[in-house]
C-alpha positions as CSV (number, residue, x, y, z in Angstrom):
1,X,0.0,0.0,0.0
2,X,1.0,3.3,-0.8
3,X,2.2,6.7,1.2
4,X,-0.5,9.4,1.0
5,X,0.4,13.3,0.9
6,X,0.2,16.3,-0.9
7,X,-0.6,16.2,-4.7
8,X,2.0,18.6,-5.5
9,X,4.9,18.1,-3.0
10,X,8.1,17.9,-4.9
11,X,9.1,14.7,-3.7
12,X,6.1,13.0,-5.1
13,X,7.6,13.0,-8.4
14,X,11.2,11.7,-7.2
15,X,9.4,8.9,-5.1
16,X,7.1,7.9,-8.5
17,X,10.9,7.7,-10.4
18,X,11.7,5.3,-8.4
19,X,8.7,2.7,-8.4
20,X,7.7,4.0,-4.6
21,X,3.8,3.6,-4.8
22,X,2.7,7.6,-3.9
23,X,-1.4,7.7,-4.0
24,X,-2.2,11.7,-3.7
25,X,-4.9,13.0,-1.9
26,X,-8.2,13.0,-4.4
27,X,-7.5,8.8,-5.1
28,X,-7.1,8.5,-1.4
29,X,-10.3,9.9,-1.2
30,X,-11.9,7.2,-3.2
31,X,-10.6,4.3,-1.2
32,X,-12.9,3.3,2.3
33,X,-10.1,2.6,4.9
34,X,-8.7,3.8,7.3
35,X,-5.0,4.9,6.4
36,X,-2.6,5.9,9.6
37,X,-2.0,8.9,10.2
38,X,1.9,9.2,10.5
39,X,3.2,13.0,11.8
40,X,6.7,14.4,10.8
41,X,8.5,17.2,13.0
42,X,10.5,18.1,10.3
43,X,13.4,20.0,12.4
44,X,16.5,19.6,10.2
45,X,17.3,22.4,7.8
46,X,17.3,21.2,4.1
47,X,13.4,20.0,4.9
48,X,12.7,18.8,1.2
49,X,16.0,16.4,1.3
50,X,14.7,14.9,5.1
51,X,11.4,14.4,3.4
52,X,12.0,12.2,0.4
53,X,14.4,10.1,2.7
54,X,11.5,9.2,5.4
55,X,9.0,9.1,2.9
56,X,11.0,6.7,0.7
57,X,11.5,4.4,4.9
58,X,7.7,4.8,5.5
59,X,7.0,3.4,1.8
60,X,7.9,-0.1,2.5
61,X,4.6,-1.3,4.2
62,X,1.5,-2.9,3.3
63,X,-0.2,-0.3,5.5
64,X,-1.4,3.0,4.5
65,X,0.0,6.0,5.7
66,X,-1.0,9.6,5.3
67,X,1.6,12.0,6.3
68,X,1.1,15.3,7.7
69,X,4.8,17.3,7.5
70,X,4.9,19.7,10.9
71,X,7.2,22.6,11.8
72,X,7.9,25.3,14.6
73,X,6.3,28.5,14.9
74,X,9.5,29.7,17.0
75,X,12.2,29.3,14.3
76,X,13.0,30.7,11.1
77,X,14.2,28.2,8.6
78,X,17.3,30.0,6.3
79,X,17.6,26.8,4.2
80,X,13.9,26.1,3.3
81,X,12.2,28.5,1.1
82,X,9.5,30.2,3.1
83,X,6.6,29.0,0.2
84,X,7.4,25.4,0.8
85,X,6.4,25.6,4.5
86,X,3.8,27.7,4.2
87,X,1.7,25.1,1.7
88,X,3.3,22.0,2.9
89,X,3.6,22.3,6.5
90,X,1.3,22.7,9.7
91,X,2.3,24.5,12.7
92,X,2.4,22.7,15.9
93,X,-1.1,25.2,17.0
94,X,-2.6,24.1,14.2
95,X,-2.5,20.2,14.7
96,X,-2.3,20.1,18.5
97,X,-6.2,19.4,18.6
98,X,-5.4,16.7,16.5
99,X,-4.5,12.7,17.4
100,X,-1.7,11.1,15.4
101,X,-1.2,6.4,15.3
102,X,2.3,7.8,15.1
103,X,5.1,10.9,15.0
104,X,8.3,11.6,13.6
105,X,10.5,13.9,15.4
106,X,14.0,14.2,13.6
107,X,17.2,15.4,14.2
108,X,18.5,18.8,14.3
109,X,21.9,20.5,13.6
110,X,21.7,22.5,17.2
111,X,23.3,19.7,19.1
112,X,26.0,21.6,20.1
113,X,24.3,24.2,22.1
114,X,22.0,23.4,25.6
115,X,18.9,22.3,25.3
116,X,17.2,25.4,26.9
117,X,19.4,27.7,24.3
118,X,17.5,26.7,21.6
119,X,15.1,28.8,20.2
120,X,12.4,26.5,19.3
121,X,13.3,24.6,23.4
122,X,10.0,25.7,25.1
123,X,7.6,24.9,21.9
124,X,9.3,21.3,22.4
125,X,9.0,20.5,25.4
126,X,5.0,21.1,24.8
127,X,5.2,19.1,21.8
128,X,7.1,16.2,23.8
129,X,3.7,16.7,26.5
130,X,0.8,16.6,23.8
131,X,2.6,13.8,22.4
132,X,1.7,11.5,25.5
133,X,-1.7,12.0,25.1
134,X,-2.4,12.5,21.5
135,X,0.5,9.9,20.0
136,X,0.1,6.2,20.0
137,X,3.9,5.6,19.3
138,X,6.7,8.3,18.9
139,X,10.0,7.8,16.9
140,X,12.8,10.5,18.1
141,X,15.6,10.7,15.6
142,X,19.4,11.5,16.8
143,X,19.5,14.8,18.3
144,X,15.1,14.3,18.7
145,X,16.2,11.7,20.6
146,X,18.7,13.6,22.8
147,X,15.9,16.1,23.5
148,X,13.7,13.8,24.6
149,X,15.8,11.1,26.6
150,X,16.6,14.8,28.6
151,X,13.1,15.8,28.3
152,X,11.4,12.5,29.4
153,X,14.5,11.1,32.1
154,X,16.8,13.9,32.7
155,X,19.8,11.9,31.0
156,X,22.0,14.6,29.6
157,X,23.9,14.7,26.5
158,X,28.1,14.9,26.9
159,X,30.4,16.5,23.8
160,X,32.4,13.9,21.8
161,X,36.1,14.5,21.7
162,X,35.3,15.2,17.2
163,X,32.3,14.5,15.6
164,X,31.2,10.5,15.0
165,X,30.9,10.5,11.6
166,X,30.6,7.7,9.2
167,X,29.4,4.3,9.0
168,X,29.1,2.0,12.3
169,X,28.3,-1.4,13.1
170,X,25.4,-2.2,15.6
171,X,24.8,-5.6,17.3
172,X,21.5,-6.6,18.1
173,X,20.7,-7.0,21.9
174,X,17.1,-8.1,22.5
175,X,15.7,-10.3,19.5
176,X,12.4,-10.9,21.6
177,X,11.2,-7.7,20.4
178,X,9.4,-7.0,17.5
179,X,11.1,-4.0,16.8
180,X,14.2,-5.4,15.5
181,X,12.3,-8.6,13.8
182,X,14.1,-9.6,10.8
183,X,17.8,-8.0,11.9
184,X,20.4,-9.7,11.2
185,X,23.1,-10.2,14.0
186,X,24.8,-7.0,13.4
187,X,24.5,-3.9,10.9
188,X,25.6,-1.0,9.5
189,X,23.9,2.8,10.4
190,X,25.3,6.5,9.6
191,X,25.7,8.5,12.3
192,X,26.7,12.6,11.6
193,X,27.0,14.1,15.5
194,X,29.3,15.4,18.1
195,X,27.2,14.6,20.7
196,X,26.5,11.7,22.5
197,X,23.9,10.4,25.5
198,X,26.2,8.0,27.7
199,X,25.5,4.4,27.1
200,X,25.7,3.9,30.9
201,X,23.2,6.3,31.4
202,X,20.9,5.2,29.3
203,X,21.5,1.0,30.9
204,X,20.8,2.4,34.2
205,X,17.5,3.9,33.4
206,X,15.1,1.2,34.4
207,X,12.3,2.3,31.7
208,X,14.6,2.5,28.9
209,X,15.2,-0.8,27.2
210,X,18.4,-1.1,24.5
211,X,17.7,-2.7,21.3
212,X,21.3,-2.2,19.3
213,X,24.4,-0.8,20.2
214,X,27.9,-0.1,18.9
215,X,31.2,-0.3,20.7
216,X,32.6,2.7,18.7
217,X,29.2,5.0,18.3
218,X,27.3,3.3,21.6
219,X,23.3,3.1,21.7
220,X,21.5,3.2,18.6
221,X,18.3,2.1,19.4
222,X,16.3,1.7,22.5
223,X,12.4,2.2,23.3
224,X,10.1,2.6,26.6
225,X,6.5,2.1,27.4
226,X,6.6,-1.2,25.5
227,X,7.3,1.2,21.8
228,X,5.4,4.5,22.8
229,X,8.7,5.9,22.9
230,X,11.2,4.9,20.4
231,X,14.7,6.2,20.3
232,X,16.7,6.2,17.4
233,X,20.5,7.5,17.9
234,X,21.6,7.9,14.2
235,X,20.5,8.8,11.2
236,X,19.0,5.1,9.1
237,X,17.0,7.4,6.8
238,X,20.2,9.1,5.2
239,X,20.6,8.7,1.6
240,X,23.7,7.0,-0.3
241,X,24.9,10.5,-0.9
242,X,24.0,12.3,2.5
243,X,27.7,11.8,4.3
244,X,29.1,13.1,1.5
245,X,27.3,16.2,1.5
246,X,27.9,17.1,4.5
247,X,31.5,16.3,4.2
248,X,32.1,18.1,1.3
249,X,30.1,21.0,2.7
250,X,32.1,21.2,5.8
251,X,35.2,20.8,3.8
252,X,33.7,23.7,2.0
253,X,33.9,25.9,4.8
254,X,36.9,25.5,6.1
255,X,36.3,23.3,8.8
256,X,38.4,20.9,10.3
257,X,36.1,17.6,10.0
258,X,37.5,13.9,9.2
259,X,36.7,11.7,6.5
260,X,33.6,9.7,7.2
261,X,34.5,6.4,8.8
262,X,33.9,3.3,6.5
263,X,31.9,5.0,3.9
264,X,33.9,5.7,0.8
265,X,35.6,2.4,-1.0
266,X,38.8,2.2,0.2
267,X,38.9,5.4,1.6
268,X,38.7,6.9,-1.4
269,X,36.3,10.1,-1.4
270,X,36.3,10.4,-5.3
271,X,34.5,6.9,-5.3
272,X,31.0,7.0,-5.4
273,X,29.9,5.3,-1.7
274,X,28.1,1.7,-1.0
275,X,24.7,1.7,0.0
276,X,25.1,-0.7,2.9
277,X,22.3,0.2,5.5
278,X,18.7,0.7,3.5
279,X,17.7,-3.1,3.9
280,X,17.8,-2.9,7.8
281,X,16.5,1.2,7.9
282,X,13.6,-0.1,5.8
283,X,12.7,-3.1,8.3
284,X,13.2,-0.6,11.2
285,X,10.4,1.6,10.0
286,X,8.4,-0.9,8.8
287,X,8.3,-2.9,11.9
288,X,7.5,0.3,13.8
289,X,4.6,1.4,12.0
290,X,3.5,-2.8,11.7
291,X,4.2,-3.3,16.1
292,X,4.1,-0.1,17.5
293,X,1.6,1.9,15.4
294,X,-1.2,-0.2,13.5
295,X,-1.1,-2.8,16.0
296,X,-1.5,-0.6,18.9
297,X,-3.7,2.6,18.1
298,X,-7.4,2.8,18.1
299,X,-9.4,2.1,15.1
300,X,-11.4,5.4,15.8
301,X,-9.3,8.2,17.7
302,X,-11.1,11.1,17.4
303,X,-9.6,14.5,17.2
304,X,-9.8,17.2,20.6
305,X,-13.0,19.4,19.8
């Protein structure tokens, strides 16, 4: 079954290129069922680049999922044209009557600064609220997921001697759960941060439960409240070529920033990188929305009046 959003959203064309089933809004219309509704906090700053890569992960699913794309009233995107939010995107007082089956809340490149210095901080912390009543399952994306291990636990997030950067491999610690069905023993996953949420921390927080982890990169994944809260520590969604954007654009500026680990053959950054980690991103989503979202919300969930 297919995706469901906006008739005219750029990625809708990309995601038709590539054989990703896209039904827009009038055929939706026509169908009798009852699609999930799937949130995304869209906090990084190229917004259209972080939407064809979770739209492409939430694609892989017989269920049906119509996506509402969400944004902050206190920030000002500068790498976003201002057109694209304002007909794509709902502010958060515009949907916070609403219930969701299940919410995205990605990363964001402020994870060098505290928590309560961000501009957007207060506006958060209500979102993080509402979502305990209004979201069946929740799925926090790297610095997302510092924000809300903090919000949620108080666990704090420490600065990394230089950024983790690259490819890592994860090891699968708790098979019983659904979440990680279909893993293999260990995988690959990109990370792109310099800061971190001990691992310690985390293992000594009796509601939080680790799925994956890495010796080099530590947690990837862990969940509480048997999947309400789902914690995601890196980035799965990221494109073949996201690293090396980012590592070019650093390079760009002038910034001292390493190669990415294990990501360009042979360490070679004019070779065009292996696409290594889609398989078990696409299973991670998909087991999500399957476990955590369809099996768990309400058939009828009706909206705040």
């Amino acid at each position: 079954m297919p995706i469901r959003i906006q008739n005219d959203l750029p990625a809708k064309e990309i995601l038709e290129k590539e054989n990703i089933f896209v039904m827009d809004e009038s055929r939706a219309l026509s169908q009798e069922i009852r699609p999930l509704k799937v949130g995304i906090l869209n906090l990084m700053p190229l917004k259209e680049d972080t939407e064809l890569q979770l739209l492409r992960s939430l694609s892989n699913t017989p269920l049906q999922v119509d996506v509402t794309f969400i944004t902050v009233t206190n920030h000002e995107s500068k790498h976003t044209d201002k057109s694209h939010l304002n007909k794509f995107y709902q502010t958060f007082e515009e949907i916070r009557k609403k219930r969701f089956d299940g919410l995205i809340i990605t990363g964001a490149p402020v994870e060098q600064m505290e928590f309560e210095e961000v501009d957007y901080w207060t506006e958060l912390r209500e979102i993080f609220a509402w979502c305990e009543s209004h979201v069946t399952s929740t799925f926090y994306i790297c610095w997302g997921a510092q924000a809300a291990l903090y919000y949620y636990y108080g666990l704090p997030k420490v600065q990394l001697p230089q950024k983790l950067f690259g490819l890592y491999r994860h090891r699968v610690m708790n098979r019983k759960e659904p979440l990680v069905r279909g893993f293999d023993d260990y995988f690959v996953a990109p990370h792109s941060r310099h800061t971190t949420v001990p691992r310690d921390a985390i293992a000594n927080c009796l509601d939080l439960k680790i799925m994956a982890e890495s010796e080099e990169a530590g947690v990837f994944l862990c969940m509480a409240e048997g999947g309400k809260k789902i914690f995601v520590m890196g980035h799965p969604e990221y494109d073949r070529m996201t690293l090396e954007n980012e590592y070019k654009r650093d390079l760009g500026k002038g910034l001292d920033i390493q190669m990415p680990r294990d990501y360009f053959p042979d360490g070679d950054d004019t070779k065009r990188p292996d696409l290594m980690w889609r398989a078990h991103a696409n299973t991670l989503y998909t087991n999500w929305l399957n476990y955590y979202v369809y099996q768990l919300t309400p058939y009828i969930w009706e909206d705040d009046k």
